[in-house]
PDB file of N, CA, C and O in Angstrom:
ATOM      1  N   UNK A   1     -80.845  95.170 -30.213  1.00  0.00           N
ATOM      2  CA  UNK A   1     -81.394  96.320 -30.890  1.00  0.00           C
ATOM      3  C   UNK A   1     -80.342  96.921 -31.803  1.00  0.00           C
ATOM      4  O   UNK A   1     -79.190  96.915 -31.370  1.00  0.00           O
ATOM      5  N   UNK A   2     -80.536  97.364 -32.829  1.00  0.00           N
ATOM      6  CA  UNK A   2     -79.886  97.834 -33.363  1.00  0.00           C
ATOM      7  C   UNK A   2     -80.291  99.587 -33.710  1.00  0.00           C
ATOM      8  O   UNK A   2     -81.431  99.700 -34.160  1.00  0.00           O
ATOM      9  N   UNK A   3     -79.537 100.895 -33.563  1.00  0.00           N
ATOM     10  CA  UNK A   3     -79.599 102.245 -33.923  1.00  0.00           C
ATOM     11  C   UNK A   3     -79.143 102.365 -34.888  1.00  0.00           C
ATOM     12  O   UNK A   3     -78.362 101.470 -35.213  1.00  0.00           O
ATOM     13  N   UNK A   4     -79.367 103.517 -35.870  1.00  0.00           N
ATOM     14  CA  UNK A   4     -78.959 104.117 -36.960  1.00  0.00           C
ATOM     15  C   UNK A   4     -78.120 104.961 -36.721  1.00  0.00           C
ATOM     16  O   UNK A   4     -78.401 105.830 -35.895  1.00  0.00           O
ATOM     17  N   UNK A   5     -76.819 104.962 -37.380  1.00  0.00           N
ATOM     18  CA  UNK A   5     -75.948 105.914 -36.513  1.00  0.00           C
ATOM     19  C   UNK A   5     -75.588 106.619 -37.867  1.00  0.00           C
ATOM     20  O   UNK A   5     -75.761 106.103 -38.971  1.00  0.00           O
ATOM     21  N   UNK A   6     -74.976 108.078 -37.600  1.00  0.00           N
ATOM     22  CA  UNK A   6     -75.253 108.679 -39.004  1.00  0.00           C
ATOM     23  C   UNK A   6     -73.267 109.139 -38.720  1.00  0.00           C
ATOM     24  O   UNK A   6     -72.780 109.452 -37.634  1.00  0.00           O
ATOM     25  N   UNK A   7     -72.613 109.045 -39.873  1.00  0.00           N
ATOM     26  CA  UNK A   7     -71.384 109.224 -40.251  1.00  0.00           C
ATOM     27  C   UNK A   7     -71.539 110.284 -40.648  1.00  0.00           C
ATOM     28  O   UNK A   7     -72.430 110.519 -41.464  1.00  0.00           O
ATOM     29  N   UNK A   8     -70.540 111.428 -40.086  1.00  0.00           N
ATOM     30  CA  UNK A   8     -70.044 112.474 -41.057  1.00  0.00           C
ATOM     31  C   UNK A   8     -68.448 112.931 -41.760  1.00  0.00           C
ATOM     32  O   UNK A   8     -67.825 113.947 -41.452  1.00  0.00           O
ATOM     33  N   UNK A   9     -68.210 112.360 -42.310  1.00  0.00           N
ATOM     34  CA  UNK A   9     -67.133 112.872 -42.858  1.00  0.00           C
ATOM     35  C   UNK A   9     -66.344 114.762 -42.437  1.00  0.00           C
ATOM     36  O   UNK A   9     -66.965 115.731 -42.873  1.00  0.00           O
ATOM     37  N   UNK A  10     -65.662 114.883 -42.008  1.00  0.00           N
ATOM     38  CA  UNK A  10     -65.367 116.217 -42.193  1.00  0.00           C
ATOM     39  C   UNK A  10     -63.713 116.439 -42.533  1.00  0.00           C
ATOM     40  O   UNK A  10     -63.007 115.433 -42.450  1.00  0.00           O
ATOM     41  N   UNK A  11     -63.089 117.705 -42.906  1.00  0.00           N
ATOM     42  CA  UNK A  11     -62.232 117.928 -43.198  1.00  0.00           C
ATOM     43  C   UNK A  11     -60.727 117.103 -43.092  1.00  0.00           C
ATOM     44  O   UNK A  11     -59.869 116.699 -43.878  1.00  0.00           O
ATOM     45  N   UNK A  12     -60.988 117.117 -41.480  1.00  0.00           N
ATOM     46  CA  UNK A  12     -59.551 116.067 -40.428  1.00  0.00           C
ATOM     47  C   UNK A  12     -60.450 115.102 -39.602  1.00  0.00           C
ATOM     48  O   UNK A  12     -60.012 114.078 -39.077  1.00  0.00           O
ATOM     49  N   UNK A  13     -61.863 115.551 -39.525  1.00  0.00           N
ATOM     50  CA  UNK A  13     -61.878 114.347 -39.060  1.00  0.00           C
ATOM     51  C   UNK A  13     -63.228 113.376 -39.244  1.00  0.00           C
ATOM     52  O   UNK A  13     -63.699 113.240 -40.373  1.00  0.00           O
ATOM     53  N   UNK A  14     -63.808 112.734 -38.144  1.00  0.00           N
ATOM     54  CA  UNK A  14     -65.143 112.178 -38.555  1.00  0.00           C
ATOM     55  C   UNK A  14     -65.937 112.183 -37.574  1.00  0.00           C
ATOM     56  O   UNK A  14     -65.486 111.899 -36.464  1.00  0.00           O
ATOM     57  N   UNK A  15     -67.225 112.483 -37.725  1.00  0.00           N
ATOM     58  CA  UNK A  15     -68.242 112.556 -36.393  1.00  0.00           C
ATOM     59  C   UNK A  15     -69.404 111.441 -36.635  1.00  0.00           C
ATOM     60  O   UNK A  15     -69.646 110.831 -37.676  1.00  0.00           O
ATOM     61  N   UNK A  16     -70.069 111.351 -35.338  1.00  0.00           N
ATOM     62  CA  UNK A  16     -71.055 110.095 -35.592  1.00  0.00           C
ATOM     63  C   UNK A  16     -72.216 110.574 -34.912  1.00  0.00           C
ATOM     64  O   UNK A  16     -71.975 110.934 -33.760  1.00  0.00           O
ATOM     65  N   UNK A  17     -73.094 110.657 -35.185  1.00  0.00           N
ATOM     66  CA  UNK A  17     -74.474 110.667 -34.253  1.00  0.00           C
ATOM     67  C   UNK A  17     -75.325 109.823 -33.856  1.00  0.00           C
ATOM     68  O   UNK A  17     -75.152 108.813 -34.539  1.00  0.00           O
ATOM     69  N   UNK A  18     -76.494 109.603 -32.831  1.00  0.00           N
ATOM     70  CA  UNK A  18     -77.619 108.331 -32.780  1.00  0.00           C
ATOM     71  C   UNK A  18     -79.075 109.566 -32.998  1.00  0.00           C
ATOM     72  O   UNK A  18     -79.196 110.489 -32.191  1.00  0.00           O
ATOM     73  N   UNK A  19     -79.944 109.413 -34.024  1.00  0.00           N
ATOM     74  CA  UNK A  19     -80.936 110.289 -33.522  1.00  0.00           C
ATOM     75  C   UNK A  19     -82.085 109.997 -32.706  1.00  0.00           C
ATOM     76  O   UNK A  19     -82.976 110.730 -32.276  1.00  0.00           O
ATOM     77  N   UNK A  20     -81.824 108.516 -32.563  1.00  0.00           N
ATOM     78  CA  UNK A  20     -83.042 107.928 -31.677  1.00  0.00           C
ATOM     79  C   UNK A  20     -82.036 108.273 -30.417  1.00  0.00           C
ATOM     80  O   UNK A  20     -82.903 108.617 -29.614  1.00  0.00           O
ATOM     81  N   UNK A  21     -80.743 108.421 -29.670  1.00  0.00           N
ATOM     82  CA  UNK A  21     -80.392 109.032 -28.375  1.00  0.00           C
ATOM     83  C   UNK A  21     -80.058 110.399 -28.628  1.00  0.00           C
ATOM     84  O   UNK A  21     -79.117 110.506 -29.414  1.00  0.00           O
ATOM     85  N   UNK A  22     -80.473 111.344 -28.263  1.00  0.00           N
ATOM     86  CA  UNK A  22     -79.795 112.843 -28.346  1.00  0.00           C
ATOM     87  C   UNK A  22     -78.732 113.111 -27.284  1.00  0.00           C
ATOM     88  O   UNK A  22     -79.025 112.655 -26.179  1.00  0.00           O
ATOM     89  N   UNK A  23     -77.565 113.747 -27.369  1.00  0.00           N
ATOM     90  CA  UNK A  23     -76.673 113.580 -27.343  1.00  0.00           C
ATOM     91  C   UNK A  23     -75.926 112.549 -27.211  1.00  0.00           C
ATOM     92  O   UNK A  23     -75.028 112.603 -26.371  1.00  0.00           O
ATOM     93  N   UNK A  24     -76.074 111.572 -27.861  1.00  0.00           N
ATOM     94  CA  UNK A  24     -74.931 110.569 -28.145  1.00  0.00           C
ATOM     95  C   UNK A  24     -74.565 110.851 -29.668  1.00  0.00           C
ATOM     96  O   UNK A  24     -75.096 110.808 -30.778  1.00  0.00           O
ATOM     97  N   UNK A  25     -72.896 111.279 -28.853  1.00  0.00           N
ATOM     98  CA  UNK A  25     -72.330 111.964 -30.405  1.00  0.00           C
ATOM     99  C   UNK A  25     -70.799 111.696 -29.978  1.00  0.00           C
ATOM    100  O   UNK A  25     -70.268 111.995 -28.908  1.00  0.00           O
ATOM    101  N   UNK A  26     -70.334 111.172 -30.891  1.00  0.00           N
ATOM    102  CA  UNK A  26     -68.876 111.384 -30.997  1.00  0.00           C
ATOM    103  C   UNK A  26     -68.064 111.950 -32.006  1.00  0.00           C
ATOM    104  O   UNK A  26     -68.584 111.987 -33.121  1.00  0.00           O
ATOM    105  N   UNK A  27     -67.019 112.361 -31.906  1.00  0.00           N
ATOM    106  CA  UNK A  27     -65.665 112.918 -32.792  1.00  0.00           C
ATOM    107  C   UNK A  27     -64.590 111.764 -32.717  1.00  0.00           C
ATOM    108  O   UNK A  27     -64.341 111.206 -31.648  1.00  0.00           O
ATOM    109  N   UNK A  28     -63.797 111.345 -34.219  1.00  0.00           N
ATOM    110  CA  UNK A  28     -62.535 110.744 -33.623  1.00  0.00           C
ATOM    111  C   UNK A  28     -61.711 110.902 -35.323  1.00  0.00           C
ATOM    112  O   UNK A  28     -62.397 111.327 -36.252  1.00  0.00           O
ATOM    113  N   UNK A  29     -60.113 110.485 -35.578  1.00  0.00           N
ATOM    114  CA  UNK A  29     -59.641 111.193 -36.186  1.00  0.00           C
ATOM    115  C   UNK A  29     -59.740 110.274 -37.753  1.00  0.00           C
ATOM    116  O   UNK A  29     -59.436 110.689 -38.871  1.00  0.00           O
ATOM    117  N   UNK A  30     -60.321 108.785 -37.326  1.00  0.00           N
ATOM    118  CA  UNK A  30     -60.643 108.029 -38.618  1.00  0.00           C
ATOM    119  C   UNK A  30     -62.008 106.962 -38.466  1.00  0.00           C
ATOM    120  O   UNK A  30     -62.692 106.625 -37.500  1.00  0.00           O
ATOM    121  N   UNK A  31     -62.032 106.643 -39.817  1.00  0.00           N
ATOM    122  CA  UNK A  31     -64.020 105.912 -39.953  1.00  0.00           C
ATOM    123  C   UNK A  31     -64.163 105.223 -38.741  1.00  0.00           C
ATOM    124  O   UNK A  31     -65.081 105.264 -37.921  1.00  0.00           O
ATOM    125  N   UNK A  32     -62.509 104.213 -38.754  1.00  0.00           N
ATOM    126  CA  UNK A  32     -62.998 102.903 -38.233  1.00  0.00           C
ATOM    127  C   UNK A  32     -62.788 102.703 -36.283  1.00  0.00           C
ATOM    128  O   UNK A  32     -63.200 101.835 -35.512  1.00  0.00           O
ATOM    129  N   UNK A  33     -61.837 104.149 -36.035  1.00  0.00           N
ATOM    130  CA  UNK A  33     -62.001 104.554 -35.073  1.00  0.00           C
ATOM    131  C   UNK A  33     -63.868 105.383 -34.191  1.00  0.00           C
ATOM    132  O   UNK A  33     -64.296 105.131 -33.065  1.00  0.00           O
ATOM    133  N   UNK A  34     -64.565 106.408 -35.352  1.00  0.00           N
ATOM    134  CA  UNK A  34     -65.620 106.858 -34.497  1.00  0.00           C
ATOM    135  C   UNK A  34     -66.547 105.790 -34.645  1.00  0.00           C
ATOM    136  O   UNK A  34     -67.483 106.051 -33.890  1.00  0.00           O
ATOM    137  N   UNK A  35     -66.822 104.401 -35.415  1.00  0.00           N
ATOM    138  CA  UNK A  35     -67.135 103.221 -35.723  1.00  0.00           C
ATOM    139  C   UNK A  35     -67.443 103.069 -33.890  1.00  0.00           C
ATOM    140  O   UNK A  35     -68.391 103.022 -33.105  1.00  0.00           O
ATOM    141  N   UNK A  36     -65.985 103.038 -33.895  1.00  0.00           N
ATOM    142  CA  UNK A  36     -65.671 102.385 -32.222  1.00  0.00           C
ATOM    143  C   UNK A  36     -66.238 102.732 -31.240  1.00  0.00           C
ATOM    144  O   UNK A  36     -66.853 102.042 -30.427  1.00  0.00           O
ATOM    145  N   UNK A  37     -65.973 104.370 -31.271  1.00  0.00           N
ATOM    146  CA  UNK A  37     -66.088 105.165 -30.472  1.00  0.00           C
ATOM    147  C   UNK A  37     -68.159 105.332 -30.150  1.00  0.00           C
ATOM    148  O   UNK A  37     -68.661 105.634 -29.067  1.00  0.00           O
ATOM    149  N   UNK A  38     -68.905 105.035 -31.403  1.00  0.00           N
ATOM    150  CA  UNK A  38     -70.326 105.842 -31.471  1.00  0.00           C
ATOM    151  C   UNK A  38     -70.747 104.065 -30.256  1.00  0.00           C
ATOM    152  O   UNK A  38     -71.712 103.950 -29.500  1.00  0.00           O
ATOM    153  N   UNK A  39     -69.747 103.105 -30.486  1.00  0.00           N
ATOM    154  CA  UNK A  39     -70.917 101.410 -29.979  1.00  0.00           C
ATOM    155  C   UNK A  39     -70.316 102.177 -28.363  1.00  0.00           C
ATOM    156  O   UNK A  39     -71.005 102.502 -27.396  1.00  0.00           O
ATOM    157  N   UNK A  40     -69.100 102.271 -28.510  1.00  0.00           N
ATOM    158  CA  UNK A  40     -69.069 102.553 -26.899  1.00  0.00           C
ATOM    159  C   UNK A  40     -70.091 103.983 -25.850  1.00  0.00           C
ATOM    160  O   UNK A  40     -70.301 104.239 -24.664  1.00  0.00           O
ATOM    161  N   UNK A  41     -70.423 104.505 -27.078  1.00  0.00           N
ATOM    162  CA  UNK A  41     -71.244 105.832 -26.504  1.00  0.00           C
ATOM    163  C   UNK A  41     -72.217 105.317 -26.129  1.00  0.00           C
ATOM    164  O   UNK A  41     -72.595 105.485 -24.970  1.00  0.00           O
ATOM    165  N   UNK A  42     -73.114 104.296 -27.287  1.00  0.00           N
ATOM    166  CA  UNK A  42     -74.187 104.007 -27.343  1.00  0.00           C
ATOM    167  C   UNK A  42     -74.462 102.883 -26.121  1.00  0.00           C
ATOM    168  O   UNK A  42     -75.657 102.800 -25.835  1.00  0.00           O
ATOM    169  N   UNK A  43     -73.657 102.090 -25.423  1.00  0.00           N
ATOM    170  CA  UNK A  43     -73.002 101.343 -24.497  1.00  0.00           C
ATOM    171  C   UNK A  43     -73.548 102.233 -22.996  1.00  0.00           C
ATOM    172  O   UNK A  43     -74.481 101.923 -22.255  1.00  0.00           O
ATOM    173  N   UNK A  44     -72.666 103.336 -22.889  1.00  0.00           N
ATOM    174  CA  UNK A  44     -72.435 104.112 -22.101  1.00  0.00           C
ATOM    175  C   UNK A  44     -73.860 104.899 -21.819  1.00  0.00           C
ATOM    176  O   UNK A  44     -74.402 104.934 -20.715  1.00  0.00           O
ATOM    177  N   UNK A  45     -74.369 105.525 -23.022  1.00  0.00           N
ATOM    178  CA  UNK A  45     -75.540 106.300 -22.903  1.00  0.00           C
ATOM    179  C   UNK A  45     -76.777 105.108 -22.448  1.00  0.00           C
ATOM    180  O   UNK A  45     -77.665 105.578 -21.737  1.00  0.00           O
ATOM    181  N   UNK A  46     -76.866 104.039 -22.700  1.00  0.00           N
ATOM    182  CA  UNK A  46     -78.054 102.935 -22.210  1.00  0.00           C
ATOM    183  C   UNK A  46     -78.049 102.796 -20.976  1.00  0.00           C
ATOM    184  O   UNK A  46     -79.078 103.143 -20.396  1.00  0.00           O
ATOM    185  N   UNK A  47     -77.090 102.336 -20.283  1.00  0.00           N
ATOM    186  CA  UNK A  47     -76.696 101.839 -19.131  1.00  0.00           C
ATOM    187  C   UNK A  47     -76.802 103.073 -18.355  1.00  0.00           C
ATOM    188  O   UNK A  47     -77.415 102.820 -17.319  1.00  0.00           O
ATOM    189  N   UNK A  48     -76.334 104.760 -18.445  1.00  0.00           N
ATOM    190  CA  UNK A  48     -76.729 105.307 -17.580  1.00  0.00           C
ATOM    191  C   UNK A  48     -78.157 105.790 -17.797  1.00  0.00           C
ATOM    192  O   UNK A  48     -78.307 106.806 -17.119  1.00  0.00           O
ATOM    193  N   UNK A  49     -79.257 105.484 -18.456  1.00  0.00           N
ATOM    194  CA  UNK A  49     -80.584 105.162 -18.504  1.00  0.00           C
ATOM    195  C   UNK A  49     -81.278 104.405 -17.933  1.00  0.00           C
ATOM    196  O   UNK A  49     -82.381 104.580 -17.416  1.00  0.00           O
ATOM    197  N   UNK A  50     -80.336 103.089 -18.046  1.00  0.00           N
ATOM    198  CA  UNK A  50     -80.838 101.862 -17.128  1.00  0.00           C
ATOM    199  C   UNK A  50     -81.090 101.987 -15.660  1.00  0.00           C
ATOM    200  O   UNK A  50     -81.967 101.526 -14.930  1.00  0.00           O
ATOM    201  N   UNK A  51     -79.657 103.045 -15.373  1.00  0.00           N
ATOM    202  CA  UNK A  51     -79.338 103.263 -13.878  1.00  0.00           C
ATOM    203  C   UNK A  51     -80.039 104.181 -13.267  1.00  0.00           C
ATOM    204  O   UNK A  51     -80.230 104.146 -12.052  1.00  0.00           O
ATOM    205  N   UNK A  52     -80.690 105.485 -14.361  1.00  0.00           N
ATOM    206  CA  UNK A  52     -81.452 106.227 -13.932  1.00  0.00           C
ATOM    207  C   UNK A  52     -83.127 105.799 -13.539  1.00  0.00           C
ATOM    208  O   UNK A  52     -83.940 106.319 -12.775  1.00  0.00           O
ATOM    209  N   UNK A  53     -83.188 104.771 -14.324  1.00  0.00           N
ATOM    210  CA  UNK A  53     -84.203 104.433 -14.328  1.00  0.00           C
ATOM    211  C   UNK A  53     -85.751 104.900 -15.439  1.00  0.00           C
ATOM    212  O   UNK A  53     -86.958 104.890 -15.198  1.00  0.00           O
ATOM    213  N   UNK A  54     -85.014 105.235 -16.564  1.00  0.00           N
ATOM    214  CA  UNK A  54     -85.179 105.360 -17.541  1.00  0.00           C
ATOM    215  C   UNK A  54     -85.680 104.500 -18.550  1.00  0.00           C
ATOM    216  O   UNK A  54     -85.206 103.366 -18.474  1.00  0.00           O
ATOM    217  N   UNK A  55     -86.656 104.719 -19.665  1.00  0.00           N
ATOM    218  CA  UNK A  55     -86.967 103.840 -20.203  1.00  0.00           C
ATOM    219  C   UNK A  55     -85.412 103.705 -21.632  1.00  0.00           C
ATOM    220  O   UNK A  55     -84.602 104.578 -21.946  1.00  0.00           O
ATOM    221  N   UNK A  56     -85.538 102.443 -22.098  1.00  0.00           N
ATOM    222  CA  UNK A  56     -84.677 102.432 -23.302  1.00  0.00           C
ATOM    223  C   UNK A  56     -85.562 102.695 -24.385  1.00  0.00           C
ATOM    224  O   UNK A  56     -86.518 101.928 -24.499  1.00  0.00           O
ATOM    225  N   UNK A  57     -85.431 103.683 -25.253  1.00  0.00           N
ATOM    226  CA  UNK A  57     -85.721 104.350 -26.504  1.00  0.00           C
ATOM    227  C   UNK A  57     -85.818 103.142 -27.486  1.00  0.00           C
ATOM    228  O   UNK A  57     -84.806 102.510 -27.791  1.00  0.00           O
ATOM    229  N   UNK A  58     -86.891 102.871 -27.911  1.00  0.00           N
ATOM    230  CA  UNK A  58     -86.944 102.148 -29.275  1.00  0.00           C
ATOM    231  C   UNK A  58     -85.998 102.443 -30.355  1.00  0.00           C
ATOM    232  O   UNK A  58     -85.852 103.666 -30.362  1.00  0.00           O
ATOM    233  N   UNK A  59     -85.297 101.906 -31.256  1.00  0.00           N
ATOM    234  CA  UNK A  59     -84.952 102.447 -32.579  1.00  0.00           C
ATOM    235  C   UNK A  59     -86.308 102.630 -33.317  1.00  0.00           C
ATOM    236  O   UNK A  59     -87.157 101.739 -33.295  1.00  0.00           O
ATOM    237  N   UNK A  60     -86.519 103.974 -34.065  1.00  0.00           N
ATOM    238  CA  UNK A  60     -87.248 104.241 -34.927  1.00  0.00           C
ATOM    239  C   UNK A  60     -86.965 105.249 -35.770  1.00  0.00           C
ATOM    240  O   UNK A  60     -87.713 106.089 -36.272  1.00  0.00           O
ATOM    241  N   UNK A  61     -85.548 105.042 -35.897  1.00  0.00           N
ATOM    242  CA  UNK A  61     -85.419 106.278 -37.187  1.00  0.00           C
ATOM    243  C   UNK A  61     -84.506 105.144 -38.067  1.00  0.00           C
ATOM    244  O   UNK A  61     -84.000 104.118 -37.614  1.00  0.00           O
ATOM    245  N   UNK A  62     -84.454 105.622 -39.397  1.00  0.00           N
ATOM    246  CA  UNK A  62     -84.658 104.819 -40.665  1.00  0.00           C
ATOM    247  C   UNK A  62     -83.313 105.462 -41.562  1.00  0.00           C
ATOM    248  O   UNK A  62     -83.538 106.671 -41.630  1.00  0.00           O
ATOM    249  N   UNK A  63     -82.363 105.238 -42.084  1.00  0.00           N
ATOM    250  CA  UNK A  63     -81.946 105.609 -43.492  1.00  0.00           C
ATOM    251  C   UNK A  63     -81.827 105.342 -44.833  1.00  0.00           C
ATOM    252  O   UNK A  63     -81.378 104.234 -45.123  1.00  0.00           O
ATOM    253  N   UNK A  64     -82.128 106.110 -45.738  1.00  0.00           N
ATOM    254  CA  UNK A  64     -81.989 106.173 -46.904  1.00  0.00           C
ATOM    255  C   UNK A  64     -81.660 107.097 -47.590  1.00  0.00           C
ATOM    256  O   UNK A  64     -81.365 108.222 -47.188  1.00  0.00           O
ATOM    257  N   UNK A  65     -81.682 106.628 -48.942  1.00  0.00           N
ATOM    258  CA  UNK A  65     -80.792 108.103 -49.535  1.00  0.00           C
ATOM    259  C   UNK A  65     -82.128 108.261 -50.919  1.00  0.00           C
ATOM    260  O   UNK A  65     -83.079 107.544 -51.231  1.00  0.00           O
ATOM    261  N   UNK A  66     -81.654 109.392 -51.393  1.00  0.00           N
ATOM    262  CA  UNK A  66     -82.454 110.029 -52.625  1.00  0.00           C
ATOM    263  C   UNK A  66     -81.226 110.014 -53.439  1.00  0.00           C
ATOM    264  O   UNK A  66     -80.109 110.172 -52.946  1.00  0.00           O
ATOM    265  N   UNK A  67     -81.499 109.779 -54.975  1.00  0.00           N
ATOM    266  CA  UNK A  67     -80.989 110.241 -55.769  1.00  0.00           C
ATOM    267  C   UNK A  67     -81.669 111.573 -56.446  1.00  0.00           C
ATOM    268  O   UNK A  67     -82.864 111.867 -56.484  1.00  0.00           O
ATOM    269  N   UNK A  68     -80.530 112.294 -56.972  1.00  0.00           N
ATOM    270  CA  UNK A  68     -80.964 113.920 -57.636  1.00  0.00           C
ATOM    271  C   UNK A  68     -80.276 114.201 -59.348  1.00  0.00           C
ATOM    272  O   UNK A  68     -79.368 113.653 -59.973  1.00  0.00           O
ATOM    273  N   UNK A  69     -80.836 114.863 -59.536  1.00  0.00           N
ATOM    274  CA  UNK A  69     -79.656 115.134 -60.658  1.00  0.00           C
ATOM    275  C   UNK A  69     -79.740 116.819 -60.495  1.00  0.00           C
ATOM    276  O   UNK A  69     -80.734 117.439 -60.117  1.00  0.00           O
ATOM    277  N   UNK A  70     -78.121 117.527 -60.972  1.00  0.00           N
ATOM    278  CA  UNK A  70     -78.124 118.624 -60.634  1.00  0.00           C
ATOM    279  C   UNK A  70     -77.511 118.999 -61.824  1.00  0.00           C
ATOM    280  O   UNK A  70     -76.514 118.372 -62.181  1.00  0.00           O
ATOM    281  N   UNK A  71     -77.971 119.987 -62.550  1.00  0.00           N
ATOM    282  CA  UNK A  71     -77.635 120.575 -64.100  1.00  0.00           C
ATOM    283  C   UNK A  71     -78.998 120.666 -64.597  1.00  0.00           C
ATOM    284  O   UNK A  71     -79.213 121.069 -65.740  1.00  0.00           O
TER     285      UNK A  71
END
């Protein structure tokens, strides 16, 4: 399966989200580090689903972008 994981850039550092898992979110201090950090969440957050006995969440959220013009 594959999730959509959404990058945020911020000041010092970088955050990652899943919106098909809610709270699976990480912080870390570069791209290729929260990269790392969002497969191991996403890892972590399944498996204690599995264990709960939980169903696994389909992926069904999508990205794309819009272009705009501003002026």
């Amino acid at each position: 399966m594959k999730y959509t994981v959404v990058l945020e850039e911020g000041a010092t550092s970088y955050g990652a989200f899943v919106p098909d898992l809610p709270g699976c979110v990480v912080v870390a201090d570069s791209r290729e580090e929260v990269l790392q950090l969002i497969q191991e969440a996403i890892d972590f957050h399944l498996t204690g689903l599995k264990e709960d006995g939980q169903a696994i969440p389909k992926p069904h959220c999508e990205f794309t972008q819009v272009e705009v013009h501003v002026g």
